[in-house]
C-alpha positions in Angstrom: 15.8 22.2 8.7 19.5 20.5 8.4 20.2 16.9 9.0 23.0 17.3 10.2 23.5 16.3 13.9 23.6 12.5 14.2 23.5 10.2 17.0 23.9 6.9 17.9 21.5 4.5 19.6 21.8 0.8 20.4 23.8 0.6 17.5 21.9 2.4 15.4 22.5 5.4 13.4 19.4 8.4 14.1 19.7 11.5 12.4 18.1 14.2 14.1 16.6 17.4 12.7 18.5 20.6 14.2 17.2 24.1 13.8 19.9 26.9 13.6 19.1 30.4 15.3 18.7 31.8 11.5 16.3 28.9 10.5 14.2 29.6 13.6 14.0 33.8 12.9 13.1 32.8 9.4 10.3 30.7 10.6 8.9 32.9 12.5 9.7 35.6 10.0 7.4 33.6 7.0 4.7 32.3 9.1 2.3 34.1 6.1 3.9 31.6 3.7 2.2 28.0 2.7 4.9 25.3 4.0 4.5 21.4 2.8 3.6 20.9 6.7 0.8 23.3 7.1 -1.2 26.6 5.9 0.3 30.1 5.9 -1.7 33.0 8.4 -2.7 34.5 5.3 -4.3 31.3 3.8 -5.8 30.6 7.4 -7.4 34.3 8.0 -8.8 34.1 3.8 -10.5 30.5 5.3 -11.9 31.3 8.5 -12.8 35.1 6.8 -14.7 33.4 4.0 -16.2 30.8 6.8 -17.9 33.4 8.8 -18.8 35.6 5.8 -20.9 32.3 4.9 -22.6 31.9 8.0 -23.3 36.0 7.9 -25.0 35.7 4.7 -27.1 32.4 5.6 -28.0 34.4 8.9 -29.0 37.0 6.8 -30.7 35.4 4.7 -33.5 34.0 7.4 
């Protein structure tokens, strides 16, 4: 995401965060990748996969 769309407020310079049409397509396009903000799909499905797996094998277990 570009900073590149400021605005002023009270007197105050705010920069705010604008998302082209191209960064938005990407996003949606990478969702299996790891970002700084969150978890990929893939990472998510490999947790909650592994999670159940887990509970399977404890049920199993009994």
């Amino acid at each position: 995401m570009a900073l590149t769309d400021s605005c002023k407020y009270h007197g105050k310079l705010l920069l705010r965060r604008v998302k082209s049409k191209n960064a938005a397509a990407r996003e949606q396009r990478d969702m299996i990748r790891n970002t700084a903000a969150s978890w990929g799909s893939l990472a998510r499905a490999f947790h909650w996969g592994l999670g159940i797996a887990i509970i399977g094998m404890l049920a199993y277990g009994w």
